[in-house]
Backbone as XML, in Angstrom:
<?xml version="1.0"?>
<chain id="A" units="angstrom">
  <residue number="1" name="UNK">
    <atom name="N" x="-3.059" y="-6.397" z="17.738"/>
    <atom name="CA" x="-1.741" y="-6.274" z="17.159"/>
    <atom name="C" x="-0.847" y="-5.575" z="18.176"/>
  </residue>
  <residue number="2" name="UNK">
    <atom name="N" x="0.252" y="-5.881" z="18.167"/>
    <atom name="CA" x="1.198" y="-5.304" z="19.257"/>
    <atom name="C" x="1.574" y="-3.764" z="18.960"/>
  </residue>
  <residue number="3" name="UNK">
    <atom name="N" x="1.687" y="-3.110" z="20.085"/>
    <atom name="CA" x="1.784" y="-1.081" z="19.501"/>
    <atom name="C" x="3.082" y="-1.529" z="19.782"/>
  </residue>
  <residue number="4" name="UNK">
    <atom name="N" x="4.326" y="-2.165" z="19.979"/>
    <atom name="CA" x="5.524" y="-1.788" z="20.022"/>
    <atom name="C" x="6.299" y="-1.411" z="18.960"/>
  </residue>
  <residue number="5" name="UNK">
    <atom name="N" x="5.527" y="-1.670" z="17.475"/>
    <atom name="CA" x="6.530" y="-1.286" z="16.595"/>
    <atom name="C" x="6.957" y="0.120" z="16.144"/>
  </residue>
  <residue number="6" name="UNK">
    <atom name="N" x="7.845" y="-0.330" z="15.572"/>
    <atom name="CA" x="8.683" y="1.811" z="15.118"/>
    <atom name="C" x="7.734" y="2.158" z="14.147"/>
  </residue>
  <residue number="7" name="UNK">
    <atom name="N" x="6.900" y="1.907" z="14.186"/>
    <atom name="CA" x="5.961" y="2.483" z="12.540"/>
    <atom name="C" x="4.864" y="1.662" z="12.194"/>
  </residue>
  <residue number="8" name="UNK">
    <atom name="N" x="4.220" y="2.728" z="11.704"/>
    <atom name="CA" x="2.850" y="2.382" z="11.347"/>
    <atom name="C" x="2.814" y="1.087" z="10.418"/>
  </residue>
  <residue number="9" name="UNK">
    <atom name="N" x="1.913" y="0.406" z="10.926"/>
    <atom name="CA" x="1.159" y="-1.165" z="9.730"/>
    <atom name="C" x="0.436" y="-0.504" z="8.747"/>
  </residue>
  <residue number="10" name="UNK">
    <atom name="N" x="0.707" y="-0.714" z="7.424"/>
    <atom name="CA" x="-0.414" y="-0.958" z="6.533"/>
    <atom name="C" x="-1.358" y="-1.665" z="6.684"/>
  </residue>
  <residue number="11" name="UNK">
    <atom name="N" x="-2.848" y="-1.151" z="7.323"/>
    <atom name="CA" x="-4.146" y="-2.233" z="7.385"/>
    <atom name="C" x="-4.877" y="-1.914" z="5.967"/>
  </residue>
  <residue number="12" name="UNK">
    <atom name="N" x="-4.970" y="-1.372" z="5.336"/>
    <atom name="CA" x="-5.784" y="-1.210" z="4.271"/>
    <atom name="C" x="-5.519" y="-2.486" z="3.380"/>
  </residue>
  <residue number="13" name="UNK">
    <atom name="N" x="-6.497" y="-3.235" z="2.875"/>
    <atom name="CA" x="-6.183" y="-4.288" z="1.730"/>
    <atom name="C" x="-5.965" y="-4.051" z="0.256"/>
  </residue>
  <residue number="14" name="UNK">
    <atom name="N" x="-7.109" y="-2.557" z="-0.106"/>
    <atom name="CA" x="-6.171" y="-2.074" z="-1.703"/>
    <atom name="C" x="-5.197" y="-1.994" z="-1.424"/>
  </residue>
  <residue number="15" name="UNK">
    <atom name="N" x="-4.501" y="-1.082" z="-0.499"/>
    <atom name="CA" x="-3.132" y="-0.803" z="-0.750"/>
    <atom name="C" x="-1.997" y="-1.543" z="-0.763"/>
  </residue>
  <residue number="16" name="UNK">
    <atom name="N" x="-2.686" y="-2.979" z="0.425"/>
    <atom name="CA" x="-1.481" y="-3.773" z="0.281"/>
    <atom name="C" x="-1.356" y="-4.922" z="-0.329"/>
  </residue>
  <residue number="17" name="UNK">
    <atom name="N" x="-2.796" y="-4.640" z="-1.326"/>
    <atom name="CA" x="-2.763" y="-5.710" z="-2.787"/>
    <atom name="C" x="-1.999" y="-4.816" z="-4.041"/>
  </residue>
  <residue number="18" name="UNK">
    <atom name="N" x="-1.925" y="-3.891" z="-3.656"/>
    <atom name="CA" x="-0.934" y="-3.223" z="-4.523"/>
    <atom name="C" x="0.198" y="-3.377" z="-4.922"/>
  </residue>
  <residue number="19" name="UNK">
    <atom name="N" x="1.164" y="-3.828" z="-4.162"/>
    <atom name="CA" x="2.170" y="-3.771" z="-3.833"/>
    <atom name="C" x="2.453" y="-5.260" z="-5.043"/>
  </residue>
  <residue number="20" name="UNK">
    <atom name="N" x="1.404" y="-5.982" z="-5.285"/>
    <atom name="CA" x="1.799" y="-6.963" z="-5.833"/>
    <atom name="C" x="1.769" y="-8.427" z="-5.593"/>
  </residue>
  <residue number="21" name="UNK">
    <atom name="N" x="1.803" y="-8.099" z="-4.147"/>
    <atom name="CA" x="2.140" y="-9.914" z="-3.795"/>
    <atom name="C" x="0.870" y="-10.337" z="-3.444"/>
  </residue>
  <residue number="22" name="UNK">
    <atom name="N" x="0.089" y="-10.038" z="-3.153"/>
    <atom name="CA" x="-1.279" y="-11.291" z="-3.312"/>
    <atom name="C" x="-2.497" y="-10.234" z="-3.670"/>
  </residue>
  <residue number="23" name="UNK">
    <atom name="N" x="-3.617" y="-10.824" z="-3.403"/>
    <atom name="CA" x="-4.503" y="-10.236" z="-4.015"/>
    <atom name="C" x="-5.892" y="-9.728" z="-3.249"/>
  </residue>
  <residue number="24" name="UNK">
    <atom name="N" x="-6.130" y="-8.324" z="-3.176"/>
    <atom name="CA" x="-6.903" y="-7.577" z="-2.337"/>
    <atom name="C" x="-7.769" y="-8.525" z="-1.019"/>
  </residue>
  <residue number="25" name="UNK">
    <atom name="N" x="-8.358" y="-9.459" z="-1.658"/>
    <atom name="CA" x="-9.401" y="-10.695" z="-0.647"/>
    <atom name="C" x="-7.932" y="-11.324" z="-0.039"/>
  </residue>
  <residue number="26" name="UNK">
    <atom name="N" x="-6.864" y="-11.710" z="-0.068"/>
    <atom name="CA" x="-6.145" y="-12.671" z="1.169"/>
    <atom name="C" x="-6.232" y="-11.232" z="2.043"/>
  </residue>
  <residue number="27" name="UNK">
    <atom name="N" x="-5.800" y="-10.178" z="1.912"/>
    <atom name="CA" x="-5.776" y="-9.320" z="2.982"/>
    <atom name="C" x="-6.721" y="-8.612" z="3.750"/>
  </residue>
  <residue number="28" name="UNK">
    <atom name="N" x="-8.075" y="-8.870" z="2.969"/>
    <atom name="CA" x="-9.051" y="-8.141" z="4.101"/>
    <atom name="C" x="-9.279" y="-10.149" z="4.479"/>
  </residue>
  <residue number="29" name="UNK">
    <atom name="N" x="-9.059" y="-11.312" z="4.346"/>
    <atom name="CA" x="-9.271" y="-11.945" z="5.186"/>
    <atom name="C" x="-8.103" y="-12.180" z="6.345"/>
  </residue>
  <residue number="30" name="UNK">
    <atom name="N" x="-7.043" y="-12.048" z="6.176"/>
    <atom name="CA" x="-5.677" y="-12.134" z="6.806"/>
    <atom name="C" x="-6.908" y="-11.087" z="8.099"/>
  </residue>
  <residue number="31" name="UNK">
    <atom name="N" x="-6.814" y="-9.601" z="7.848"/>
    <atom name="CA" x="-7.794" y="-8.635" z="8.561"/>
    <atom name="C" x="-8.481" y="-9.090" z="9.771"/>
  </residue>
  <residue number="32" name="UNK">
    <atom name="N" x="-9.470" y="-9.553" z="8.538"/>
    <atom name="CA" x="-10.865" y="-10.676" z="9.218"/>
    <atom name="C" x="-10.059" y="-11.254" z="10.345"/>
  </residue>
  <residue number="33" name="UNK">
    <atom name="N" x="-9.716" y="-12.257" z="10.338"/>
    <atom name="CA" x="-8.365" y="-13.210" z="10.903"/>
    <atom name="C" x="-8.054" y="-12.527" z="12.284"/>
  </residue>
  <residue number="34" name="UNK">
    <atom name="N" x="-7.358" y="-11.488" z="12.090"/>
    <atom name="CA" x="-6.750" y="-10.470" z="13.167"/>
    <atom name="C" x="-7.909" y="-9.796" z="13.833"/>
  </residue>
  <residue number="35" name="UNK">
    <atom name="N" x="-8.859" y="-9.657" z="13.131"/>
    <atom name="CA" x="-10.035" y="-9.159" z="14.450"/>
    <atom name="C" x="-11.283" y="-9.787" z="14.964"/>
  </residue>
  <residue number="36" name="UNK">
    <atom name="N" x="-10.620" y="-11.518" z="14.544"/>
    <atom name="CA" x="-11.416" y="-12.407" z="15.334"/>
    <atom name="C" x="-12.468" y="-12.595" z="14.161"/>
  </residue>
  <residue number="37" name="UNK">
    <atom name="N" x="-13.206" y="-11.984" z="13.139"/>
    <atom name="CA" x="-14.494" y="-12.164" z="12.266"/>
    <atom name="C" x="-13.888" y="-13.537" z="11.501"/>
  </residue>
  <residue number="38" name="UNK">
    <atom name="N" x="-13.097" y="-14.116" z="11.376"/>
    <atom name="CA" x="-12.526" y="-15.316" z="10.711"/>
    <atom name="C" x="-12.101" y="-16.276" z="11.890"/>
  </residue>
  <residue number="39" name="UNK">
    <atom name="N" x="-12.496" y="-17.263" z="11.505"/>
    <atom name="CA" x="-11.605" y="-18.203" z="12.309"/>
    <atom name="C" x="-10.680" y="-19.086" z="11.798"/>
  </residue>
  <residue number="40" name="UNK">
    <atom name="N" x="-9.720" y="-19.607" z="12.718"/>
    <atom name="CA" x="-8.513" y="-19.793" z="11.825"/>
    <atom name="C" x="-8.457" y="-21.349" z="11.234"/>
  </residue>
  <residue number="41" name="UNK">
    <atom name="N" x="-10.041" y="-22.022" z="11.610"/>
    <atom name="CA" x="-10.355" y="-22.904" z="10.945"/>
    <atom name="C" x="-10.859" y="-22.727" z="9.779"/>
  </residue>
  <residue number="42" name="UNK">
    <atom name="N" x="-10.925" y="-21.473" z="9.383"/>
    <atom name="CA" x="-11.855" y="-21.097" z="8.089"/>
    <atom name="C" x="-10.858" y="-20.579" z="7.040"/>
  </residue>
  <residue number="43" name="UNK">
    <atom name="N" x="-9.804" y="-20.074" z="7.657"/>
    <atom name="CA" x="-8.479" y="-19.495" z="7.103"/>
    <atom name="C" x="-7.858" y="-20.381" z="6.536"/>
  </residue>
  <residue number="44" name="UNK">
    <atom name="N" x="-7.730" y="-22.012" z="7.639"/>
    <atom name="CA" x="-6.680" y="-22.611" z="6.604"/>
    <atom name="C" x="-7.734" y="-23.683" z="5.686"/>
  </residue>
  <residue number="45" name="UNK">
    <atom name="N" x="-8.994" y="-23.875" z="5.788"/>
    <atom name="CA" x="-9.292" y="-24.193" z="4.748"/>
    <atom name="C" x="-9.399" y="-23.848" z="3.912"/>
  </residue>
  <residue number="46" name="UNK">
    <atom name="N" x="-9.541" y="-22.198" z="3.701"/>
    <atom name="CA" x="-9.228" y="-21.443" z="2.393"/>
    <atom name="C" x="-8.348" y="-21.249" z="1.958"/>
  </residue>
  <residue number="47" name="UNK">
    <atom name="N" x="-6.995" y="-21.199" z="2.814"/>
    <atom name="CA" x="-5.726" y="-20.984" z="2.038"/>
    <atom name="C" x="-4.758" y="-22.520" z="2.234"/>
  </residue>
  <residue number="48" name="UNK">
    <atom name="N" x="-4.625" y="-22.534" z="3.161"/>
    <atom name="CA" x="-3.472" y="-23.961" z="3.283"/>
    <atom name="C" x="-3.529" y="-24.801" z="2.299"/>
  </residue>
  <residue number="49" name="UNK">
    <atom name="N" x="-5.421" y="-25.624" z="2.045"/>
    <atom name="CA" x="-4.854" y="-27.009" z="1.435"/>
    <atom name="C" x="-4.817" y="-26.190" z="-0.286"/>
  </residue>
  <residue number="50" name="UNK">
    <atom name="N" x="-4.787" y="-24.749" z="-0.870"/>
    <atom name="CA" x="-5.120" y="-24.490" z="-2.172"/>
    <atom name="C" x="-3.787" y="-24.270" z="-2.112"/>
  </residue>
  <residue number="51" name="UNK">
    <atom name="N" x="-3.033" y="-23.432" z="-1.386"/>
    <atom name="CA" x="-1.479" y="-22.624" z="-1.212"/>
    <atom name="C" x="-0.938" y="-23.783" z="-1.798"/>
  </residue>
  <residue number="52" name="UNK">
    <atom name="N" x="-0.826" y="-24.862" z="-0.504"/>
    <atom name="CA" x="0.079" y="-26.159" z="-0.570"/>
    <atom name="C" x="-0.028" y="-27.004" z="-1.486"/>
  </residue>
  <residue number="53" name="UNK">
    <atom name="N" x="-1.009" y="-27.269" z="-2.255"/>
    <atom name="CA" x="-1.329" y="-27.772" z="-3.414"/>
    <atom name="C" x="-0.553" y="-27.544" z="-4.756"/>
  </residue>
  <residue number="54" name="UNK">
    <atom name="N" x="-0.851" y="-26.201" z="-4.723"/>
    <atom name="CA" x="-0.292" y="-25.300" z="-5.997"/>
    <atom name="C" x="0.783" y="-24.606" z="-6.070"/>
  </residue>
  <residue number="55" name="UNK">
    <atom name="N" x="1.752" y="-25.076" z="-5.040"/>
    <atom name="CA" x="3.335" y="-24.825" z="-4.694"/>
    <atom name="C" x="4.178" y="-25.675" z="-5.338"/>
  </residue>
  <residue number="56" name="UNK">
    <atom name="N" x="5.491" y="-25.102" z="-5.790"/>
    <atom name="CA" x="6.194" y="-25.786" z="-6.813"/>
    <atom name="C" x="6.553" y="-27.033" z="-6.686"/>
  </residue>
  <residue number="57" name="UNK">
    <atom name="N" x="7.115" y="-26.964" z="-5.085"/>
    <atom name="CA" x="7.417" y="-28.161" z="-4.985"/>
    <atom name="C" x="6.686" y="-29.396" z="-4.326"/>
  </residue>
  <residue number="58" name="UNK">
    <atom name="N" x="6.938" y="-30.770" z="-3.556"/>
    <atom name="CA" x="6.274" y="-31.171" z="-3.342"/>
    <atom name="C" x="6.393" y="-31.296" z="-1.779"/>
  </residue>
  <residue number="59" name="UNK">
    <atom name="N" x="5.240" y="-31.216" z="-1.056"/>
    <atom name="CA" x="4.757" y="-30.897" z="0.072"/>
    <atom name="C" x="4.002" y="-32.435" z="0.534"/>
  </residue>
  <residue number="60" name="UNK">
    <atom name="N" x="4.350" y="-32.308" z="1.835"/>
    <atom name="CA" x="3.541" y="-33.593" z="2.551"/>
    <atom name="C" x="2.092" y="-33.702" z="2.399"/>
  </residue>
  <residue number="61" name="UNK">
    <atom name="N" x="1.490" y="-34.379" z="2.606"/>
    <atom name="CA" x="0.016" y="-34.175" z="2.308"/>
    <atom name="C" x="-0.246" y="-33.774" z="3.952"/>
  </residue>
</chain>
Protein backbone atom coordinates (compact mmCIF):
# COMPACT_ATOMS: atom_id res chain seq x y z
CA UNK A 1 0.00 0.00 0.00
CA UNK A 2 1.40 3.40 -0.69
CA UNK A 3 2.79 5.40 2.81
CA UNK A 4 2.01 8.72 1.03
CA UNK A 5 -1.22 9.25 2.55
CA UNK A 6 -2.17 12.05 5.32
CA UNK A 7 -3.55 9.32 7.61
CA UNK A 8 -3.80 6.21 8.76
CA UNK A 9 -5.92 3.18 6.67
CA UNK A 10 -8.32 1.26 8.49
CA UNK A 11 -6.92 -2.49 7.97
CA UNK A 12 -8.97 -4.17 10.50
CA UNK A 13 -12.14 -6.00 8.85
CA UNK A 14 -14.55 -5.81 12.14
CA UNK A 15 -14.13 -2.41 12.13
CA UNK A 16 -14.59 -1.71 8.68
CA UNK A 17 -17.63 -4.05 8.48
CA UNK A 18 -18.93 -1.81 10.89
CA UNK A 19 -19.33 1.00 9.35
CA UNK A 20 -22.06 -0.75 7.39
CA UNK A 21 -21.24 -1.09 3.90
CA UNK A 22 -20.29 -4.64 3.36
CA UNK A 23 -19.70 -7.39 5.38
CA UNK A 24 -16.67 -8.45 7.69
CA UNK A 25 -15.44 -11.53 4.91
CA UNK A 26 -15.32 -8.88 1.63
CA UNK A 27 -12.71 -7.11 3.81
CA UNK A 28 -10.42 -9.56 5.24
CA UNK A 29 -10.58 -10.87 1.51
CA UNK A 30 -10.16 -7.33 -0.19
CA UNK A 31 -6.87 -7.83 2.76
CA UNK A 32 -6.08 -11.25 1.48
CA UNK A 33 -6.04 -9.51 -2.06
CA UNK A 34 -3.57 -6.71 -0.91
CA UNK A 35 -1.08 -9.11 0.59
CA UNK A 36 -0.92 -11.33 -2.29
CA UNK A 37 -2.78 -14.61 -0.11
CA UNK A 38 -5.73 -14.11 -2.80
CA UNK A 39 -5.45 -13.96 -6.21
CA UNK A 40 -7.25 -11.71 -8.21
CA UNK A 41 -8.53 -14.61 -10.17
CA UNK A 42 -10.13 -15.86 -7.08
CA UNK A 43 -11.45 -12.36 -6.13
CA UNK A 44 -13.39 -11.82 -9.15
CA UNK A 45 -14.85 -15.08 -9.18
CA UNK A 46 -16.13 -14.48 -5.85
CA UNK A 47 -17.28 -11.14 -6.19
CA UNK A 48 -17.72 -9.85 -9.88
CA UNK A 49 -19.98 -12.46 -11.52
CA UNK A 50 -22.38 -12.45 -7.82
CA UNK A 51 -21.92 -8.29 -7.46
CA UNK A 52 -22.89 -7.93 -11.23
CA UNK A 53 -25.59 -10.25 -11.21
CA UNK A 54 -27.44 -8.88 -8.28
CA UNK A 55 -27.11 -5.15 -9.28
CA UNK A 56 -30.13 -3.17 -10.03
CA UNK A 57 -29.56 -2.53 -13.15
CA UNK A 58 -28.71 -4.33 -16.17
CA UNK A 59 -25.10 -5.08 -16.87
CA UNK A 60 -23.37 -6.71 -19.91
CA UNK A 61 -22.80 -10.21 -19.44
Amino acid sequence: MPADFPFDLLTGPKILSGFGSWEEEVYQDFLAFQQGALSEDDLKQKYVSTVWRSWPWTCPA
